[in-house]
N, C-alpha and C positions, 0 to 999 in steps of 0.2 A: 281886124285880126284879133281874135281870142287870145287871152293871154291866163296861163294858169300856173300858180306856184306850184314847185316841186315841194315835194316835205317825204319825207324818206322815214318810216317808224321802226327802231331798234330797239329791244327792251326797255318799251315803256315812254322812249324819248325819242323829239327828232333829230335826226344824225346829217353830220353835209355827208353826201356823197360824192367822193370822186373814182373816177374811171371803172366803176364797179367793182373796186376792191372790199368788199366788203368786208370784211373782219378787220379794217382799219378806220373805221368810218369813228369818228368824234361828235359829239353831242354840239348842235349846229350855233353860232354867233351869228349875231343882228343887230345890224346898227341900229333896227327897231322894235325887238325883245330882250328882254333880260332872263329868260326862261328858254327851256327844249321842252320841257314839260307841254304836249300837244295842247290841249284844249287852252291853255291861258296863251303861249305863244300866237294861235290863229285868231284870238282875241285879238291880241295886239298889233299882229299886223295887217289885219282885216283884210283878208283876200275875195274876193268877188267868186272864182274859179279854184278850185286844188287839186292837184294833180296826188297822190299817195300812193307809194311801192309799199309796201307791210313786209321788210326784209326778214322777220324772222318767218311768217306764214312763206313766202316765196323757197326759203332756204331749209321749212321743215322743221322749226323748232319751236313750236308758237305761233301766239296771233293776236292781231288788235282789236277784233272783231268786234270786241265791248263799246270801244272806244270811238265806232267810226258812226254810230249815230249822232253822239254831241260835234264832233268837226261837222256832220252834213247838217247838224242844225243850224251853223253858224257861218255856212257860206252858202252860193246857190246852185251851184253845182259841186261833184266829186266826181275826177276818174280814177279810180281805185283796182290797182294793183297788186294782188293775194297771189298770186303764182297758181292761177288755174290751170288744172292741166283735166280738167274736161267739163261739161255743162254741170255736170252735179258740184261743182265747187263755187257756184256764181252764189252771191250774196245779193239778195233782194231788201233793197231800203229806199226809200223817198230821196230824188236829188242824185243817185249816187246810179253812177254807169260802171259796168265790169269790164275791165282790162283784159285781153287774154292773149299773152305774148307770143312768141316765138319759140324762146326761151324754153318755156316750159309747156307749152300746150302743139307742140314739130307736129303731133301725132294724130292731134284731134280739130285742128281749124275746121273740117267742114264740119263738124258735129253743132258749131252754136251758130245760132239764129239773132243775129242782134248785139249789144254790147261793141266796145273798141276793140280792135288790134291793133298790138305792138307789135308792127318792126325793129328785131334787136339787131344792133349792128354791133361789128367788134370787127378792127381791123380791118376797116371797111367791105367788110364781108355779114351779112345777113346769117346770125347765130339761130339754130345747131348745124345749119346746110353746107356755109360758105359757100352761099348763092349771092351773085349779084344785085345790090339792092332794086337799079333800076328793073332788071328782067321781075324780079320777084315783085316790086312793087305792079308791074302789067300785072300777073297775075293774079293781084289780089282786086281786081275787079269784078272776077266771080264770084267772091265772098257774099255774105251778107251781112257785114260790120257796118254800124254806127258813123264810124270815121275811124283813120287810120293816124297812128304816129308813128313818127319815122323817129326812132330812138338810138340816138350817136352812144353808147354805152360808154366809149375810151375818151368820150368828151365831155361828161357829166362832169358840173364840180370844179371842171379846169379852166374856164376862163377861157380857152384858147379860142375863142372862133370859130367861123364857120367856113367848111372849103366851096367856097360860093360857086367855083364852077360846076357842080354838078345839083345845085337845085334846082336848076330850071328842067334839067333832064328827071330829078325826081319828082316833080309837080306832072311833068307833061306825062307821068307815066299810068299817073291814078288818076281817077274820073272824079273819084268822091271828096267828102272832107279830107283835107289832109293838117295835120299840125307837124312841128319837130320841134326835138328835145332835143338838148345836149350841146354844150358847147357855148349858149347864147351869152356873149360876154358883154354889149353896150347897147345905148341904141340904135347904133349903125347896123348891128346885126339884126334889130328886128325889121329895120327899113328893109334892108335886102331879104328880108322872109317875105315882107309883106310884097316886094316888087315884082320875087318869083311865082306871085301869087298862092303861098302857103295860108291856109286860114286861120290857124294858130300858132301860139311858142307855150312851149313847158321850160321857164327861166327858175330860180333862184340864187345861186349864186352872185350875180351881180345887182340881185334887188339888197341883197341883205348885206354888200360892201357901197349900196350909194350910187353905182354907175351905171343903174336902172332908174328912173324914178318910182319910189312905191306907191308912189298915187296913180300909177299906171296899173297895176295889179291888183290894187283898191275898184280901180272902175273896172277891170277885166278886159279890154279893147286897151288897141292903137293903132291909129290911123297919122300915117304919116303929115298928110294933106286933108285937113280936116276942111268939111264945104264950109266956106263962107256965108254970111249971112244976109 
C-alpha cells in the first residue's frame, strides 16, 4: 500500500490542516523539521510520495505554482491539488499528477481525460451533492481517472480515525486504484486500510507527532505482513 504525505501550502508555508477549516490552519510542527518553509521542510523529512492542496490557488487567492517544481524534484511522485475546476487549469510537470476534486470541478468531471479524483466528503456526504459516497464512488467507474481518493475532509488533521465499518463497502464500490485521506491516526489504521484492500493512505499528522514511523513515508509503502525470505 502506497503511502503519501499530506502538505497543505498557505502563503508561502506548509500549514496542518484540520477538518478544512481553513482560515485557521497554523504553519505545520514535526518532530522531524524545524522549518514550514516547503522546499527545506520536504528535505528533511524526505517523503518518497506527496500528496499537496495549494489552499490559496483552491480558495482564489494565489498560487504555489513556482514552487512545485523544486518539491517534484525532490521526491518521485506528486498528487497536486490547485482547485481545478476544468481541463485548462491542469498543470503539466514531470512526476506530478493533477487532482481534480469534487469540490470544485461538480460541473466538469467528464471534461478530463486522465489525472486523479478527489472524492470530498463532509459530513459523510460527498461535497457539493450530498450524495452518498458509496453510490457515487459506483459511479465513478465511468470516469477516466488515474485513481481515485476518497477524502474524509471533517477528518483531516484530527487524529480521530477511521469509521472502519464502511470501507469495505468503499473498496467494493470502485474497480480502480483507490487510496483514503483523512483521519489516519496510527498504524492500526493503516492495517485496516491495507485489509480493506485500499491501495493507498494520504497521512500526516501522525507521521509528524511519532505515532507513524517516518521511515514509512521515507520508503512510500506498508505492508503489514512483509514475505519472508
Amino acid at each position: 500500500m502506497d503511502l503519501y504525505l499530506a502538505t497543505d501550502l498557505k502563503s508561502g508555508q506548509i500549514v496542518h490542516g484540520k477538518s478544512g477549516m481553513r482560515d485557521w490552519y497554523v504553519p505545520v510542527t514535526s518532530l522531524y523539521a524545524d522549518t514550514a518553509e516547503p522546499v527545506r521542510f520536504i528535505e528533511q523529512i524526505k517523503p518518497r510520495y506527496l500528496y499537496i492542496a495549494d489552499l490559496d490557488r483552491i480558495c482564489g487567492v494565489g498560487d504555489h505554482d513556482a514552487l512545485i517544481p523544486a518539491l517534484a524534484d525532490r521526491t518521485e511522485r506528486i498528487l497536486l491539488d490547485r482547485g481545478c475546476r476544468s481541463p485548462d487549469d491542469v498543470l503539466v510537470l514531470p512526476r506530478v499528477h493533477m487532482i481534480v476534486g469534487t469540490e470544485t470541478a461538480a460541473d466538469t468531471l467528464d471534461q478530463f481525460n486522465g489525472g486523479v479524483l478527489s472524492v470530498d466528503i463532509k459530513n459523510d456526504l460527498v461535497i457539493p451533492w450530498n450524495t452518498d459516497p458509496v453510490a457515487f464512488l459506483s459511479s465513478c467507474n465511468r470516469y477516466q481517472f488515474e485513481m481515485v481518493i476518497l477524502l474524509d475532509i471533517g477528518r483531516v488533521g484530527t487524529g480521530r480515525g477511521l469509521d472502519t465499518e464502511k470501507l469495505s463497502a468503499f473498496r467494493s464500490a470502485y474497480a480502480g486504484t483507490l487510496l483514503w485521506g483523512g483521519g489516519v491516526s496510527s498504524e492500526e489504521d493503516l492495517v485496516l486500510l491495507e485489509k480493506a484492500g485500499f491501495d493507498g493512505a494520504i497521512i500526516a499528522t501522525a507521521v509528524h507527532t511519532g505515532k507513524i514511523p517516518i521511515e514509512y513515508i521515507r520508503r512510500g509503502t506498508f505492508c503489514s505482513s512483509p514475505l519472508k525470505a
